[in-house]
Structures are given as C-alpha cells and as structure tokens.
N, C-alpha and C positions, 0 to 999 in steps of 0.2 A: 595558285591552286596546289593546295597542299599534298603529299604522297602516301596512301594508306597503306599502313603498315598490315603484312599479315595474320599479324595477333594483335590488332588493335580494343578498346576497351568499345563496351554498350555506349558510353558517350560520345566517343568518338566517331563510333554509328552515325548516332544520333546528330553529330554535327558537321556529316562529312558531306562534301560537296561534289559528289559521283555523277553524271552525267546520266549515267544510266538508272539509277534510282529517282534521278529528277522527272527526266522521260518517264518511267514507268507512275510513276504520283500522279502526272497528268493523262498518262494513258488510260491507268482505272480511276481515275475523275470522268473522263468522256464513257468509258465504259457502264462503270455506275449508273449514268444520263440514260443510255440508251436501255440499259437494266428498267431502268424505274417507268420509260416507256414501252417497254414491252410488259412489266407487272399492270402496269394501269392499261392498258391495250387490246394484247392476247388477252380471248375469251368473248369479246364483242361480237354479239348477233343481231343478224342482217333476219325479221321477222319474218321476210318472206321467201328466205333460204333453209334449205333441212337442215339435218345434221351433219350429213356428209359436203354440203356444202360450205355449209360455217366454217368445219371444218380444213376444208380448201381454201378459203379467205384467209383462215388467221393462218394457216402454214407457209402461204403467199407472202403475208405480213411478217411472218416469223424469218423466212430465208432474208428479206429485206432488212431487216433488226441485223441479221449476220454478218449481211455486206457491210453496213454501218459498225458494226466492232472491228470489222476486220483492217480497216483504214482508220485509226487514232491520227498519225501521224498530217493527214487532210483535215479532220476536225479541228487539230490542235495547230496547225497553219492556217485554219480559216478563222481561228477563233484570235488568237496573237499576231499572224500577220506575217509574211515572210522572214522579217527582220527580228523575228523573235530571238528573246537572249537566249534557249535553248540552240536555236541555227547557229547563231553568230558562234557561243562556241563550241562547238562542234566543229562548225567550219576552220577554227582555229586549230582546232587537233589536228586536222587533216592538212593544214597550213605546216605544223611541224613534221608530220610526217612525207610529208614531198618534198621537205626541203633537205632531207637527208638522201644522198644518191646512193651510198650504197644498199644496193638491193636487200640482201640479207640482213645487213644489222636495220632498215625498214622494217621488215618482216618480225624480227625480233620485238621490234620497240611496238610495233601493233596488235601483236599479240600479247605483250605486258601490259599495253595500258587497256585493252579488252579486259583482260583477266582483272584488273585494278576499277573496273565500270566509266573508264575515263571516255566511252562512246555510249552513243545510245545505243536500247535492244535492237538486235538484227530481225532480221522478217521472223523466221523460226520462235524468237523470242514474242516478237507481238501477236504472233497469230494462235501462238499456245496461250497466249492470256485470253484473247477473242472469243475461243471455244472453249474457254473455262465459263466465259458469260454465257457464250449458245447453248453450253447444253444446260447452263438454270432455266434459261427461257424454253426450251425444248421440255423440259419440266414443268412449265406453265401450258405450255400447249396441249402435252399430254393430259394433265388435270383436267384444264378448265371445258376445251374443247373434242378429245378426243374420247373422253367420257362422261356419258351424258346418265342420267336418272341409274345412276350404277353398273353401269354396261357399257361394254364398246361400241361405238354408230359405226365404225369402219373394221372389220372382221375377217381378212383376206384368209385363203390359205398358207399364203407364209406366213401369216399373225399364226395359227392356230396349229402350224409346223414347230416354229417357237416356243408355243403354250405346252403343247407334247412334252416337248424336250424336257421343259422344266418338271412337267408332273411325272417325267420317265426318273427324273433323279431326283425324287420327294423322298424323303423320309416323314412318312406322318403319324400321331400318338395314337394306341401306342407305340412307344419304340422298339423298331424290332431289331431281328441280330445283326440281318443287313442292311447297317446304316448306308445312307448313301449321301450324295455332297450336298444337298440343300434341304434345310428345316421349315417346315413350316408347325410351329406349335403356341399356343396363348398363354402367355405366361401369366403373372399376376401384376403386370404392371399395366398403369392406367390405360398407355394406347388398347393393349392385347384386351383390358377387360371391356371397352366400349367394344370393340371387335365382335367379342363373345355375348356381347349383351344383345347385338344388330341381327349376327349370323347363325347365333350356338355354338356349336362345336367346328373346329378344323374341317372336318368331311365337311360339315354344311356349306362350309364359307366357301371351298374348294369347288363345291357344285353346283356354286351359285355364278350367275353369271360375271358379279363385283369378284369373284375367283379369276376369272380368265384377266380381266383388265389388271387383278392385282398380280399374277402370273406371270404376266407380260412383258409388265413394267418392273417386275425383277430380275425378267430375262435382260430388258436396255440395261440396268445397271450392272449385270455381272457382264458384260459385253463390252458397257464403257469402261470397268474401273480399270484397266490396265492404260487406254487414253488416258484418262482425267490425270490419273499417276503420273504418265510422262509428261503433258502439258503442266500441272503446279511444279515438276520437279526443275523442267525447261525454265520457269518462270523464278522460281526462287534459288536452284542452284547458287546464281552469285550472291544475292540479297543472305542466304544462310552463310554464307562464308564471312562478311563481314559484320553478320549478328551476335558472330563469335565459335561459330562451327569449327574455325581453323583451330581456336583453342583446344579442341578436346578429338581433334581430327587425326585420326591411326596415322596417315602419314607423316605426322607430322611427332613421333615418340622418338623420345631422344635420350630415355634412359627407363629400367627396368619400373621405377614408381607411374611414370606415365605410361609405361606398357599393362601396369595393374589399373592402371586408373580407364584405360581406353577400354581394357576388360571389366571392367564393372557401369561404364556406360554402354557396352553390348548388350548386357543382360536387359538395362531399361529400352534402351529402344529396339531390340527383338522383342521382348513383350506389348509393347504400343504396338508395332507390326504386326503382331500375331493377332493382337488381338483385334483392331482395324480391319485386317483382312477378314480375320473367319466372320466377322460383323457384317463388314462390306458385301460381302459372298453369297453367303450361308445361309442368315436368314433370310427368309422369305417374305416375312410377314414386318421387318424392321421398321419399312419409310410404309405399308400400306395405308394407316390412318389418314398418312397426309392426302390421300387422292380424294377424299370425302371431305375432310376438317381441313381449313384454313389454316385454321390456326397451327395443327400440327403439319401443316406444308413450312410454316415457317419454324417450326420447331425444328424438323427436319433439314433444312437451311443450315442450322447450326451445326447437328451431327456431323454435317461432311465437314467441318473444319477439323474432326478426323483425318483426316489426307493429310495434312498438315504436316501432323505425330508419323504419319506412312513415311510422307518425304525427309524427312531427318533422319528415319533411321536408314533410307534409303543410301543418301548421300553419307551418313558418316559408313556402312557396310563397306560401302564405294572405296570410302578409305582406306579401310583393312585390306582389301582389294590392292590397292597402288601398294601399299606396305609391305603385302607378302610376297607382289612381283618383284618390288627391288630385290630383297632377301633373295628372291630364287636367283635374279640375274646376278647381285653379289656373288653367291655361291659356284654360279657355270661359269662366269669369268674369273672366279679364282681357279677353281681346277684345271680349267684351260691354260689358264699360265703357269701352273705349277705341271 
C-alpha cells in the first residue's frame, strides 16, 4: 500500500488506494439506493387518508429512509459479508497499530495514517454524509406531501411564527432605503417569469397562500445552510486535500511567489463565498419554482452543488487561519527568547 504524498498529482488521486475514499464510494452507493427509494416513495397516498394524514405516513416513511442512511456500514456488511476486503483491511491497520507498544508513538502513527485516509470515515464522518441525503429527501417530503393544491395541509403556529420572521426581514420592490436581509423580487429569468405569470406581482405571490409554503421553505433553508455547510465540509475535508487543496493550501507557502499566488486564490474563492452565500441566504424566491415544477426540483438539485464552491473556500480560509497563527506563535516565541 503505497504512501500519499502531501502534494500528490490529480492522477495520483485518481489511482490511490485510501481506505477512506473506498469506504466512502460505497457509502454513497448505498446512500444513492436509499435516495432513489425515498424519490420514487415519498409522496404516495393512502386514498382514504387526508392530507394531514398522508402527511404523517410519508414523514413515518421519511424518519425510516433516515435510519437507513445512517447505517452504510450494516448495508455494506450485509451486502459483501463479514469478510469483506474493506474489513480484512482495515483490520490489518489496526493489526499494525497494536503491535506497536509504545503508546505515544501509537497515537502518533494513527493520527498520520487518519490524516493520510488509511482508516475508514469515523461516525462523525458517516453520519454528516447521511444528513446530507436527509435533508434531499426532507425536500421531497416537503414538496410532494407537505404541500398540497398550493398551500400548506399542516399550518401550526410555529409554522406561522417562522413565516413572520421571514416577512419581518422582506425587502420587497420597490426597493426601499431600508433594505433589510432577505429579497424577495421577480427578476427576468425563466423560473421568476413563470412565477410572475401564475401570481402577478411579488405582493401577490406573498399573499397568496403558495406565499406562506414558499416563505417557509425559505426559512428551513436559511436555518440549514450553516448544517449542510458543516456536514459537506465534515465529508470532504480529507477528499479536498488530496484533490490537490494542499497544493495551493496558505499553510503550506514557502516563499513570497506562493504567498502572491495564495493571494490571488483568496480573491476567487471569497467571491464563489460570497456570492454562494448572499444566493443561499438572501433570496427568497431562488429554489421557489421547484415546490410546484418537477422539473425545476431537480434543477434545483443542481444549484446546491454550490456548497461545493462554499466548502473550498472554506477549507482553503482555514488555511490562511493555520498560517497566520504560526506567524503569530513565531513572533511570541521569539520575543520571549530574546
């Protein structure tokens, strides 16, 4: 088993034989399965139950889909069989590592070959992948079932606590002086003009009742995106390091050309953030088509591989981060000894 190098090439990647990258292929293989059963699933009604009830059925079905991502590790043992070549090595990792007694240089060597993906993902790791599928499907739930002939079947008052909150920080056209944190406006692009064709105007759509469900459902996403963020970041952390992150990674500048070079990959990926975020955020009206159109549910699918572009600039920031605390710790342990 060969030893990845920290600045290894895209091929190298491509041909490396990480434990943890293996695991995780077959993790979101089983994951995908249970995806594509909850798309074809959620949404089924029972003729002789209302809406709140359907309701109740598929969200029943929907926590059950949960428990099923959250155990890869039981699928992929039920499915290969105890003696699967992920077990065996794996088990052999842990063969090397007990047969070293002392403790510390243990501790040492399992924390490098962790860092190296020479183990598979820890709980932490599998369970941020799990909820990355929950909440698609939690998005199928909401569409298919939680919104019925354009309205909500289930309307508590903490739904409508929520719905508040959002219309308390609208900004709606015109724009006035006091902007406030979330837009809701119809721009000229295809989703926004079907929008404007269905409802008229922004106020319309807002006081329509397809207003509160689209409200709502842009309360869950400004609510999740800080989750989603931490769970793709949890999941890809390692996987971007050996995609070549390390390459162009701030802690890792080793003379003034690379300290310009790590400066002008700040600029791209604060802008993918920036502009990811105010997207993700802000508007209002961005994923609404998809809770009516299919089609633009899965359009929308796509957008979020935005997060993506979020989590890289995330991880390389992180960088600059580690780089400027050495610097500072260089500097207090000089003056201290001087």
């Amino acid at each position: 088993m060969k030893t990845p190098s920290d600045n290894e090439s895209i091929q190298e990647w491509m041909t490396s034989d990480r434990l943890y990258e293996e695991y995780l292929f077959f993790y979101l293989l089983i994951c995908l399965f249970w995806f594509f059963v909850g798309l074809f699933s959620i949404g089924i009604r029972i003729p002789v139950f209302n809406d709140i009830q359907n309701l109740i059925l598929n969200s029943v079905w929907f926590l059950l889909l949960c428990v099923a991502l959250s155990v890869p590790k039981f699928w992929y043992r039920l499915i290969k069989g105890k003696n699967a070549y992920l077990f065996q090595a794996t088990a052999k990792v842990y063969e090397t590592l007990d047969s070293i007694e002392d403790i510390e240089q243990r501790e040492q060597v399992h924390k490098q070959i962790t860092s190296n993906g020479k183990l598979p993902p820890n709980r932490l790791e599998t369970l941020s992948l799990a909820f990355l599928f929950a909440f698609i499907l939690f998005d199928i739930l909401y569409t298919r079932c939680w919104i019925r002939d354009l309205s909500l079947v289930w309307q508590p008052d903490w739904v409508n606590a929520c719905i508040g909150w959002i219309h308390n920080n609208l900004t709606l056209p015109p724009i006035n002086e006091n902007r406030k944190f979330f837009d809701l406006y119809f721009s000229g692009n295809s989703a926004d003009t079907k929008l404007k064709q269905q409802f008229g105007d922004e106020w319309a759509f807002l006081a329509s009742p397809f207003g509160d469900a689209a409200m709502f459902y842009h309360f869950i996403r400004v609510m999740m995106f800080v989750p989603i963020l931490v769970a793709l970041s949890i999941v890809l952390w390692k996987p971007l390091k050996w995609m070549g992150m390390q390459q162009i990674d701030p802690r890792n500048i080793h003379s003034f050309m690379s300290f310009l070079r790590s400066c002008a990959w700040s600029l791209i990926f604060g802008f993918f953030m920036a502009i990811g975020m105010l997207a993700f955020l802000t508007n209002a009206n961005w994923f609404t088509l998809g809770l009516i159109d299919q089609e633009a549910w899965f359009h929308n699918l796509y957008i979020n591989g935005l997060y993506i572009f979020i989590v890289f600039g995330v991880r390389f920031f992180y960088g600059w981060l580690i780089f400027w605390k050495s610097i500072f710790l260089k500097l207090v342990n000089k003056a201290s000894y001087n």
